[in-house]
Backbone as a printed PyTorch tensor [residue, N CA C, xyz], in Angstrom:
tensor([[[ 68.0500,  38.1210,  -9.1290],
         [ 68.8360,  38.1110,  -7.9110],
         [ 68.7360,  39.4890,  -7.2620]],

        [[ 68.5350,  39.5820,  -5.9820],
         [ 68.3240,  40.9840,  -5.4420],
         [ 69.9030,  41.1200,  -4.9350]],

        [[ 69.7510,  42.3950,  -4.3790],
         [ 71.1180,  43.2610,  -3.5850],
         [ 71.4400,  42.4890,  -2.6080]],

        [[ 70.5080,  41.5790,  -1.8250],
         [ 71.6650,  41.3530,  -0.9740],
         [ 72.1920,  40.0590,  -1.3210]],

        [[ 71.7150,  39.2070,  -2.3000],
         [ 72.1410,  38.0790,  -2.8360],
         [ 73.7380,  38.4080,  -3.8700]],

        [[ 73.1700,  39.4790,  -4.0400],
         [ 74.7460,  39.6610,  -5.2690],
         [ 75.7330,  40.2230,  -3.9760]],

        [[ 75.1850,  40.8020,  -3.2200],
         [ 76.2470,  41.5570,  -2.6430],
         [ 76.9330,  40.3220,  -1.6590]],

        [[ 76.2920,  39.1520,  -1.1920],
         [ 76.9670,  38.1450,  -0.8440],
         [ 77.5660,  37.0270,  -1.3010]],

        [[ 77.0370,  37.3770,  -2.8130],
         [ 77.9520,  36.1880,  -3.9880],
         [ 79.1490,  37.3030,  -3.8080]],

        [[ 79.1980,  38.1630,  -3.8690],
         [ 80.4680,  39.1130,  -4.4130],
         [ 81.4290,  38.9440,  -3.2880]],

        [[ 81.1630,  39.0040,  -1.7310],
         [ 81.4650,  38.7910,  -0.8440],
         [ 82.1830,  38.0210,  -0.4210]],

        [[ 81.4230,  36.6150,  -0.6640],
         [ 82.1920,  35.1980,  -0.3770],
         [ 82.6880,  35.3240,  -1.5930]],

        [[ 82.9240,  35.3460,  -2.6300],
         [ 83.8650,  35.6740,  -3.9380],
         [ 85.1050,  35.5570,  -3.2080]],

        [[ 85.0540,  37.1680,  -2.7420],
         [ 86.2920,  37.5530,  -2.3890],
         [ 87.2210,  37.1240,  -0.6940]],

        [[ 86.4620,  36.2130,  -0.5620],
         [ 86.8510,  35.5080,   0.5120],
         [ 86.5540,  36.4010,   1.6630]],

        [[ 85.8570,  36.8650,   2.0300],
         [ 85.7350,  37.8670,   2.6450],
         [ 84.2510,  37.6750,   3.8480]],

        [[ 84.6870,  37.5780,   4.9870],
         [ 83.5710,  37.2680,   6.1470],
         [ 82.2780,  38.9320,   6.2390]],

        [[ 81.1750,  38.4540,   6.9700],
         [ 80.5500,  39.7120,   6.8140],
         [ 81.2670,  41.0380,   7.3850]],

        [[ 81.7870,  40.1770,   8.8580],
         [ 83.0060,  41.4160,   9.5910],
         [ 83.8170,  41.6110,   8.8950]],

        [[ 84.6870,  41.2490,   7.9800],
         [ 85.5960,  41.9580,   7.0250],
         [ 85.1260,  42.7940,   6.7230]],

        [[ 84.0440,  42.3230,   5.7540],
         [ 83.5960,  43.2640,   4.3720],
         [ 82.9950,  44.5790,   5.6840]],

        [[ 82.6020,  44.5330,   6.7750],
         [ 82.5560,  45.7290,   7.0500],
         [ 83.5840,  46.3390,   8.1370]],

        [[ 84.5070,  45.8460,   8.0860],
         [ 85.5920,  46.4610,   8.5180],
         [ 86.4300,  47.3950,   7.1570]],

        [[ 86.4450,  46.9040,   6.5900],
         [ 86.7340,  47.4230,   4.6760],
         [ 86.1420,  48.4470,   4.9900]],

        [[ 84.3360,  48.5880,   4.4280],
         [ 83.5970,  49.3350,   4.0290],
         [ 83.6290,  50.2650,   5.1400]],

        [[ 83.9780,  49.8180,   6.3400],
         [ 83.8060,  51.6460,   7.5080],
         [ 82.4160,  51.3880,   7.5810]],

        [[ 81.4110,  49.8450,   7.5910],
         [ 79.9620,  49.8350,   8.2640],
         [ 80.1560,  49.0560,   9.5680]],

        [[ 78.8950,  48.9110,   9.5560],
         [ 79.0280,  47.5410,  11.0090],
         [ 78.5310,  46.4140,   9.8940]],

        [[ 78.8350,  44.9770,  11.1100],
         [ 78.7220,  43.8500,  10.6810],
         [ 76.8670,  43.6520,  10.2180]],

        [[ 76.1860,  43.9000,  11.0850],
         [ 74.6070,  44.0570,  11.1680],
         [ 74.1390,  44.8170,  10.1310]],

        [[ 74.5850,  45.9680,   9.5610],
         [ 74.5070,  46.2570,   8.4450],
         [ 74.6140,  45.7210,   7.3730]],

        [[ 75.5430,  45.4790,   6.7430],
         [ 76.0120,  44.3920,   6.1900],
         [ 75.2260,  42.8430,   6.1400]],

        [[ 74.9190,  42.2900,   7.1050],
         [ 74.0460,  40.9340,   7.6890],
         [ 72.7940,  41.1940,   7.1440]],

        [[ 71.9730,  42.6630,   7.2900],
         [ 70.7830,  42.8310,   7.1050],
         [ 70.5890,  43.1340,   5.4050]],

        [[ 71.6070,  44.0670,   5.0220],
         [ 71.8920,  43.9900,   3.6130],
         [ 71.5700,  42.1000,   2.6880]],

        [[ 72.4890,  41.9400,   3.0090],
         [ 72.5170,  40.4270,   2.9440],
         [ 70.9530,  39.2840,   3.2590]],

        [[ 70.3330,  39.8280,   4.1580],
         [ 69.4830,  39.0400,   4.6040],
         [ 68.4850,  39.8710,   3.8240]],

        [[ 68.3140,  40.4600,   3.4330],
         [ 67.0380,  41.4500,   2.8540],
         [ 66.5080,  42.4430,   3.4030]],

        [[ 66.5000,  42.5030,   4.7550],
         [ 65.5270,  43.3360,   5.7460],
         [ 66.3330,  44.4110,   5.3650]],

        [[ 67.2860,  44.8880,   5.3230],
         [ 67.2170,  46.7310,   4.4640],
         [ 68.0150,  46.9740,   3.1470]],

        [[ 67.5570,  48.0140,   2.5040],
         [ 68.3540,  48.0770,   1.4700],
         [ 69.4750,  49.2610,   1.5730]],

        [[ 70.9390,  48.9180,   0.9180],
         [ 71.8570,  50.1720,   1.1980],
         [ 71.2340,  51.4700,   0.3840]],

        [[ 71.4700,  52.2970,   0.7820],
         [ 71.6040,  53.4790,   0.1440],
         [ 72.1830,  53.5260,  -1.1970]],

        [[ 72.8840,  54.6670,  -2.0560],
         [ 73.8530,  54.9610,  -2.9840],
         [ 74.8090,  54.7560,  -2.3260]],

        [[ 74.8630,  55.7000,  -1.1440],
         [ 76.5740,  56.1790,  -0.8620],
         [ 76.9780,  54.8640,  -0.0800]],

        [[ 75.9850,  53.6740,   0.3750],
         [ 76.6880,  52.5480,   1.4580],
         [ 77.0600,  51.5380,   0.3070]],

        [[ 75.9340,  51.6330,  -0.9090],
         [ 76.3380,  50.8030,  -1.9510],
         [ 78.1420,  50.7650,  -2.5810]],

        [[ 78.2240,  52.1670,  -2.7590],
         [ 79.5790,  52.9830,  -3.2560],
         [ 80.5610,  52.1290,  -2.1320]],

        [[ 80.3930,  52.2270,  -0.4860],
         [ 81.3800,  52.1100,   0.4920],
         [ 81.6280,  50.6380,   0.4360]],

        [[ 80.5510,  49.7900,   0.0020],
         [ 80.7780,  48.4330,   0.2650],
         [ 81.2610,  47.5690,  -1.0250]],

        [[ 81.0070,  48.4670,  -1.9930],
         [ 81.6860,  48.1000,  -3.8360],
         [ 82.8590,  48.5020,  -3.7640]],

        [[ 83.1010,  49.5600,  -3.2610],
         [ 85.0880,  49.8060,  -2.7840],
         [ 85.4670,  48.9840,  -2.4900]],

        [[ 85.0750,  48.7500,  -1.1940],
         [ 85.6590,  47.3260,  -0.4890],
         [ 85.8490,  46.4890,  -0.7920]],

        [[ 84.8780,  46.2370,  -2.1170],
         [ 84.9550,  44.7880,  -2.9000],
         [ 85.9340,  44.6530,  -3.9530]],

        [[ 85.9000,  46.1020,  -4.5250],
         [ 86.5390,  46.4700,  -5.8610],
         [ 85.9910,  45.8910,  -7.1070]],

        [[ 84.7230,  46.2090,  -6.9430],
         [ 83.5690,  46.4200,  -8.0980],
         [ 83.2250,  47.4300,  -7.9920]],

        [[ 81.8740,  47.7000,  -9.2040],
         [ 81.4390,  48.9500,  -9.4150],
         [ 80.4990,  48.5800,  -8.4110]],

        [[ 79.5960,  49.9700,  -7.8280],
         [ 78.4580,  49.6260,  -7.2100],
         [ 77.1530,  48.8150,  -8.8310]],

        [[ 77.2160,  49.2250,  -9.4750],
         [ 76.5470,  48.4650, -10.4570],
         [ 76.3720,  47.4520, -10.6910]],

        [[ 77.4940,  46.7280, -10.3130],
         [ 77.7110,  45.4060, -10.6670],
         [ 76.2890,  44.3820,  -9.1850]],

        [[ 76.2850,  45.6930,  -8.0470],
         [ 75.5070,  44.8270,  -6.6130],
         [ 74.0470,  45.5760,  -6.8750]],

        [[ 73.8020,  46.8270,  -6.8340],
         [ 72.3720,  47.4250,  -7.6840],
         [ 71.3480,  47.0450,  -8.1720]],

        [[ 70.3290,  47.3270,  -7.8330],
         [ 69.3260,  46.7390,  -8.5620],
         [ 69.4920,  47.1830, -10.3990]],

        [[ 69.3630,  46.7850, -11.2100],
         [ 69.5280,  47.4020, -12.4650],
         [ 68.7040,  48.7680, -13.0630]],

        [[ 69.7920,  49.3750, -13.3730],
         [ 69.5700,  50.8420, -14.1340],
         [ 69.7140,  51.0570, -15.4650]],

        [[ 68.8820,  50.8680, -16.1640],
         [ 68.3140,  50.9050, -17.4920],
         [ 68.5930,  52.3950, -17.9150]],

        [[ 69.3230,  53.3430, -16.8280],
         [ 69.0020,  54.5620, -17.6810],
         [ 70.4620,  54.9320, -17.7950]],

        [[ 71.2590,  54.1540, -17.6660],
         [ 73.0570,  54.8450, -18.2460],
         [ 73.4920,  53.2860, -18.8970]],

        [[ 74.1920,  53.4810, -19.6570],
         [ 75.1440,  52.8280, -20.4490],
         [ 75.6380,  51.6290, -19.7840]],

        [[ 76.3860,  51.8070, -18.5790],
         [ 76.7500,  51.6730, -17.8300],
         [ 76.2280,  50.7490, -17.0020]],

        [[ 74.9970,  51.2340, -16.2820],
         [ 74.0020,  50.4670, -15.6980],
         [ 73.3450,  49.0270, -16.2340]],

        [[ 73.0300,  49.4390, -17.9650],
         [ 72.5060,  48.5630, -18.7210],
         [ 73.5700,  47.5850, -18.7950]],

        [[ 74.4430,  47.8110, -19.3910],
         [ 75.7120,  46.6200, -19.3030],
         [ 75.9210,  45.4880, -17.9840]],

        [[ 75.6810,  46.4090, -17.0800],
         [ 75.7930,  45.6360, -15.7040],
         [ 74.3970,  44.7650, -15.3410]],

        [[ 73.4320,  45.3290, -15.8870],
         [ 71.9240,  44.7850, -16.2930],
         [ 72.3180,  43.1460, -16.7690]],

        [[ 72.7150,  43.8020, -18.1430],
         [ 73.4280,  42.7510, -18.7840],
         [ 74.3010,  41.5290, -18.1670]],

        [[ 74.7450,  41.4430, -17.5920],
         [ 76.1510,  40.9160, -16.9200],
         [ 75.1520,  39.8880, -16.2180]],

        [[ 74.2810,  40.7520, -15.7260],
         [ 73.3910,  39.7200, -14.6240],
         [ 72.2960,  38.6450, -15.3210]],

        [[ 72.3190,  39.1790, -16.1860],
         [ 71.3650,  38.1590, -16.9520],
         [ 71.9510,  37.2530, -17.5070]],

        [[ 73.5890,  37.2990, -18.0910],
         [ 74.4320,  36.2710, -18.0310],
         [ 74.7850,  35.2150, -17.1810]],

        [[ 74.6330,  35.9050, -15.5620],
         [ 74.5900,  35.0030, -14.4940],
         [ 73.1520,  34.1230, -14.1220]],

        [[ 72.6110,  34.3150, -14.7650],
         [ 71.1130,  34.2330, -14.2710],
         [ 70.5260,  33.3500, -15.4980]],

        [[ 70.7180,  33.5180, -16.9680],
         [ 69.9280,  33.0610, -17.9080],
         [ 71.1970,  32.4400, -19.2070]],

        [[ 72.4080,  32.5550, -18.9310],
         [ 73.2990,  32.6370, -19.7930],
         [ 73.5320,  33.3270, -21.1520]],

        [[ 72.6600,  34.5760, -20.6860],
         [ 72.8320,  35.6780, -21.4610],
         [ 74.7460,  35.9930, -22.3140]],

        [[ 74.8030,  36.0920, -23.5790],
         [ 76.0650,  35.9480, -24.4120],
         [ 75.7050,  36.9550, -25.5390]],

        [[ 77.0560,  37.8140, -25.5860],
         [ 76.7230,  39.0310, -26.9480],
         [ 77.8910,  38.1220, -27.9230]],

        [[ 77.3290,  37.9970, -29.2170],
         [ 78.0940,  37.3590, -30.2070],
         [ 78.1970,  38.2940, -31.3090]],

        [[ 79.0030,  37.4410, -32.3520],
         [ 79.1320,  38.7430, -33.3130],
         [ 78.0770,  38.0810, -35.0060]],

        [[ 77.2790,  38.3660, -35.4440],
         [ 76.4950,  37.7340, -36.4410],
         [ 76.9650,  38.7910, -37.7830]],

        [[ 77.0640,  38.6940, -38.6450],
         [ 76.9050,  39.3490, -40.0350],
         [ 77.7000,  40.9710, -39.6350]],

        [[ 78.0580,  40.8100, -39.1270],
         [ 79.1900,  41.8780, -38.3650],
         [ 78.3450,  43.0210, -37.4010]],

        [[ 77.1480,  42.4490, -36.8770],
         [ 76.6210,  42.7920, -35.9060],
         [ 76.6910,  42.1600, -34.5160]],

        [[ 76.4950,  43.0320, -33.5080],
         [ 76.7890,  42.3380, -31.9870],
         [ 74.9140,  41.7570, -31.6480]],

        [[ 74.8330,  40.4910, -31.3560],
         [ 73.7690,  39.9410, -30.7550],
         [ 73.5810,  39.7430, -29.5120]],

        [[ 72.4650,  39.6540, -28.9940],
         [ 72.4420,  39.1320, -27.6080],
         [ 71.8540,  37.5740, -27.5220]],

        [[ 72.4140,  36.6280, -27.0910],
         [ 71.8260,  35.4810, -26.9860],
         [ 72.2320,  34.3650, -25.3440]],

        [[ 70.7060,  34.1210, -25.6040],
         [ 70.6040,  32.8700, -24.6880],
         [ 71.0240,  31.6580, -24.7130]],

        [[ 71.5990,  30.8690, -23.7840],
         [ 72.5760,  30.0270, -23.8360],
         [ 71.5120,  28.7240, -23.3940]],

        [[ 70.4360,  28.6450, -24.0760],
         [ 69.1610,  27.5660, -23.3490],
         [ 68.9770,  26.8200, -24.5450]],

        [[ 68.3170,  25.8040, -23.9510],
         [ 68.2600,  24.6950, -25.0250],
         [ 66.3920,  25.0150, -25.5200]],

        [[ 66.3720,  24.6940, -26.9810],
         [ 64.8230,  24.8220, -27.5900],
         [ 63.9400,  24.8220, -26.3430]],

        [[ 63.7540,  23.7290, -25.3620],
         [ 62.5060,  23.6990, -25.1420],
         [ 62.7960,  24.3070, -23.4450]],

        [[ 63.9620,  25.4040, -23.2690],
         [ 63.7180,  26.4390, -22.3140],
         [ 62.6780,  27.2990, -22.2070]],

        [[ 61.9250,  27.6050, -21.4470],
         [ 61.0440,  28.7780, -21.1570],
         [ 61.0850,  30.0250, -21.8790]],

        [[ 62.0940,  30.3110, -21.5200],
         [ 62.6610,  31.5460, -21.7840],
         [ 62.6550,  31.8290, -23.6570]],

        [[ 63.1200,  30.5650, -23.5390],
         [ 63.2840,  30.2550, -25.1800],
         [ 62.0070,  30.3630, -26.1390]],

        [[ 61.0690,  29.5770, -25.2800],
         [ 59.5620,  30.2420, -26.0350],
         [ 58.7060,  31.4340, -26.2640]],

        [[ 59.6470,  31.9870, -25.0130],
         [ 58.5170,  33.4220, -24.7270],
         [ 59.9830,  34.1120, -25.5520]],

        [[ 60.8060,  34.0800, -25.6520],
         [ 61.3150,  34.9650, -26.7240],
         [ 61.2220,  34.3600, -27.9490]],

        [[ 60.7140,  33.5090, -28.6800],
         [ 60.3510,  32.8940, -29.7320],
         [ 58.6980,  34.1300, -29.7230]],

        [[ 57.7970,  33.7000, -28.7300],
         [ 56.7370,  34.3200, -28.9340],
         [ 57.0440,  36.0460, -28.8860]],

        [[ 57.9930,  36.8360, -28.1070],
         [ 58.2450,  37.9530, -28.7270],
         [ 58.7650,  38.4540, -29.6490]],

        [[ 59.4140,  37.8730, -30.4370],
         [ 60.2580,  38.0130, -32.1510],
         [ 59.0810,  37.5460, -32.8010]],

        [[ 58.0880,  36.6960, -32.5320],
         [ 56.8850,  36.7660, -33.3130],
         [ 55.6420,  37.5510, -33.6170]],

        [[ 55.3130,  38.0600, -32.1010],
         [ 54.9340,  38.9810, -32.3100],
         [ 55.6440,  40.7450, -32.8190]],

        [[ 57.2280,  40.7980, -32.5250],
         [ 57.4180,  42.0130, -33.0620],
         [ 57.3880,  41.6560, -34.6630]],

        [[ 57.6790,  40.6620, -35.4280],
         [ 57.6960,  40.6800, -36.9230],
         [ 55.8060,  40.7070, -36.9720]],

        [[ 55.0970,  40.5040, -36.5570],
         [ 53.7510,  40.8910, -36.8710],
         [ 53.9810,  42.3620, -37.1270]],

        [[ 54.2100,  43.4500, -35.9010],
         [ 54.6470,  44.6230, -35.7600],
         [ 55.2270,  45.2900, -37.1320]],

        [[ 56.1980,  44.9160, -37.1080],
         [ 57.1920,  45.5730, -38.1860],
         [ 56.5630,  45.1150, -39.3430]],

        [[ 55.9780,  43.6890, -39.7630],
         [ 55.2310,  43.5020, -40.9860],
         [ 53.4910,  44.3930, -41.0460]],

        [[ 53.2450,  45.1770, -40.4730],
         [ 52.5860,  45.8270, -40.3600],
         [ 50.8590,  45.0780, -39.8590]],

        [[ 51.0010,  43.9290, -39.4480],
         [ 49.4680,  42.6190, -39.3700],
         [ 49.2890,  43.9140, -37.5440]],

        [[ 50.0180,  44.4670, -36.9730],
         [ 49.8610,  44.7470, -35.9050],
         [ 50.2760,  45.8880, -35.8920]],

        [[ 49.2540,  46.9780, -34.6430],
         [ 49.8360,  48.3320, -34.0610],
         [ 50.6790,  48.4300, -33.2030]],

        [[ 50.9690,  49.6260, -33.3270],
         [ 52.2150,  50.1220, -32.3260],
         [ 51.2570,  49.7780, -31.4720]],

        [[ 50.4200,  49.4880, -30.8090],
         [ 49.6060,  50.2100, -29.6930],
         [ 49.0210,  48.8670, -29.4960]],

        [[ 48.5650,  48.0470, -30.2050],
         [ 48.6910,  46.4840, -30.1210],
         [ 50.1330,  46.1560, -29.3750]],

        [[ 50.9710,  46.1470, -30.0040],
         [ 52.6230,  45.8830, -30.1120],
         [ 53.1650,  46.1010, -28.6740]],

        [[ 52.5040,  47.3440, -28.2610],
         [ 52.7280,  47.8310, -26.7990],
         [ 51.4390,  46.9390, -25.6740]],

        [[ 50.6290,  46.3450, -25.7810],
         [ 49.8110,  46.0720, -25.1750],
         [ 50.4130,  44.6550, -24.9660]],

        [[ 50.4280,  44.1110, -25.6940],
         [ 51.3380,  42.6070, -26.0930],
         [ 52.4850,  42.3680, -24.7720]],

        [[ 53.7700,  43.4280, -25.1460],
         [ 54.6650,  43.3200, -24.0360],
         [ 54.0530,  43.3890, -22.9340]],

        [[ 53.7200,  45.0180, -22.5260],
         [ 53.1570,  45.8490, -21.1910],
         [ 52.3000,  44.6070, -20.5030]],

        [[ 51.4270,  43.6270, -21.0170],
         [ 50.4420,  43.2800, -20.4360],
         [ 51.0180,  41.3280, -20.3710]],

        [[ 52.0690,  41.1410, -21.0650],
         [ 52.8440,  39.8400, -20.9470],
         [ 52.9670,  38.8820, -19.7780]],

        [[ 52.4680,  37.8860, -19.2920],
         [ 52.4410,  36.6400, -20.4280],
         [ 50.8150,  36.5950, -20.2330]],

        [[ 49.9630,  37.6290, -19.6730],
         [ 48.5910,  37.5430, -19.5130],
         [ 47.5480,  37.2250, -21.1800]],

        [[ 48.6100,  38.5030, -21.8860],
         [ 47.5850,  38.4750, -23.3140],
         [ 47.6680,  37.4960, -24.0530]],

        [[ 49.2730,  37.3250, -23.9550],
         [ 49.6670,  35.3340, -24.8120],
         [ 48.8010,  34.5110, -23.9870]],

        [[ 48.5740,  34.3270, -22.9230],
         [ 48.1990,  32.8640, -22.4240],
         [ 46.1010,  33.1510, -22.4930]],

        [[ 45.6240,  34.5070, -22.6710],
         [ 44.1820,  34.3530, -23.1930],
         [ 44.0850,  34.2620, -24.7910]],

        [[ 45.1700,  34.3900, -25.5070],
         [ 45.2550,  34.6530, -26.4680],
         [ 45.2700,  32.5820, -27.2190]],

        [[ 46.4520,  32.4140, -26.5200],
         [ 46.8300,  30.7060, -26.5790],
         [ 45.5440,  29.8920, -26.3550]],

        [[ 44.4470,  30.5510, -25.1630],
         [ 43.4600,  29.5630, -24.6680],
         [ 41.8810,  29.6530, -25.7300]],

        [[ 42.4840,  31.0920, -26.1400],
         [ 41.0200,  31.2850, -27.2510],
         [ 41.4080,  30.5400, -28.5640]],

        [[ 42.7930,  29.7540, -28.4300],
         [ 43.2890,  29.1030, -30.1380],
         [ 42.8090,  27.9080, -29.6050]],

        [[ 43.4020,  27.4900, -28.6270],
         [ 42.7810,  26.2340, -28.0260],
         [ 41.2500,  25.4740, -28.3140]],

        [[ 40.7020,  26.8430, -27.5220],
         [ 39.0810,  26.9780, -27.3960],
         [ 38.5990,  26.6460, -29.2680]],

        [[ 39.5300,  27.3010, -29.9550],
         [ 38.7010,  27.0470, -31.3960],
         [ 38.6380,  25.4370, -32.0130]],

        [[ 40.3880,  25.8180, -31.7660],
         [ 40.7700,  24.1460, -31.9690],
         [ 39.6780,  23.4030, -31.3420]],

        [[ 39.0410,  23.2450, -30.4400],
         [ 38.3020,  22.0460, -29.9160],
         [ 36.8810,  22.2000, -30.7640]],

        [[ 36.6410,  23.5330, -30.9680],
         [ 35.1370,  23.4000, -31.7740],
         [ 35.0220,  23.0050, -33.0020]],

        [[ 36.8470,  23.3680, -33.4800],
         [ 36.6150,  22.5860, -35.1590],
         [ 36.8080,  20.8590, -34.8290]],

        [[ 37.4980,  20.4450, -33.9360],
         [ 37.4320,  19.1800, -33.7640],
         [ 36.2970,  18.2470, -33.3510]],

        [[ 35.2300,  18.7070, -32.5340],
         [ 34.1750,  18.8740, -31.7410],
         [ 32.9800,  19.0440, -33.1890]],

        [[ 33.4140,  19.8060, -33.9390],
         [ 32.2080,  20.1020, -35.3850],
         [ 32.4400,  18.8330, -36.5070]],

        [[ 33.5990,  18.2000, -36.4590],
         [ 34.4870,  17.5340, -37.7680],
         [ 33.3750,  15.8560, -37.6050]]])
């Protein structure tokens, strides 16, 4: 979801017309509209003026910031809205889990990344493999899937 999609879920949330929310924030309405529509992005400090108004963090409307605590959590939050992202408590550790059924998408390609990191950590793979894997995702799985394929047919094709 981009900025101006959250910033107009948050918006109509709060019952709040585009002229409100910038009568609140001290912008204009067109600001606000264009926010909303995509054609510009706020700043920090318009982000700050229009999350007042709302009485959220600007974090919560942001594109996600991976580099504070803070940010990540709100990262978080959105992927709850988005994927039904859920932190549970397992063996008295906090988890992160997806709220999708087996044969979700999402569900496979994180099936295929816990598979490939236990390659990793069981040592069958390099760090540098390990990193190529993610960095280069879902390109290396799906030549990777088509060369199993490709064999599969020659042992079937030889039998």
């Amino acid at each position: 979801m981009k900025i101006g999609e959250r910033l107009k879920k948050f918006r109509t949330a709060s019952g709040l017309s585009q002229k409100q929310l910038a009568d609140k924030s001290g912008m204009s309405e067109p600001a606000i509209r264009n926010y909303e529509l995509g054609n510009r992005y706020p700043s920090d400090k318009q982000l700050e003026k229009v999350a007042g108004a709302l009485r959220i963090n600007p974090l919560a409307i942001a594109d996600p910031d991976f580099d504070s605590y803070h940010g990540l959590i709100h990262a978080l939050f959105q992927l709850e809205d988005l994927y039904g992202l859920k932190p549970q408590i397992s063996d008295g550790q906090v988890v992160l889990a997806f709220d999708v059924k087996p044969t979700d998408t999402i569900a496979g390609d994180l099936r295929l990344w816990n598979k490939e990191l236990e390659s990793f950590t069981g040592g069958t793979v390099t760090q540098e493999e390990y990193d190529l894997w993610r960095y280069s995702f879902p390109r290396l799985q799906a030549e990777r899937d088509k060369a199993a394929r490709d064999e599969q047919r020659r042992k079937s094709a030889g039998q």
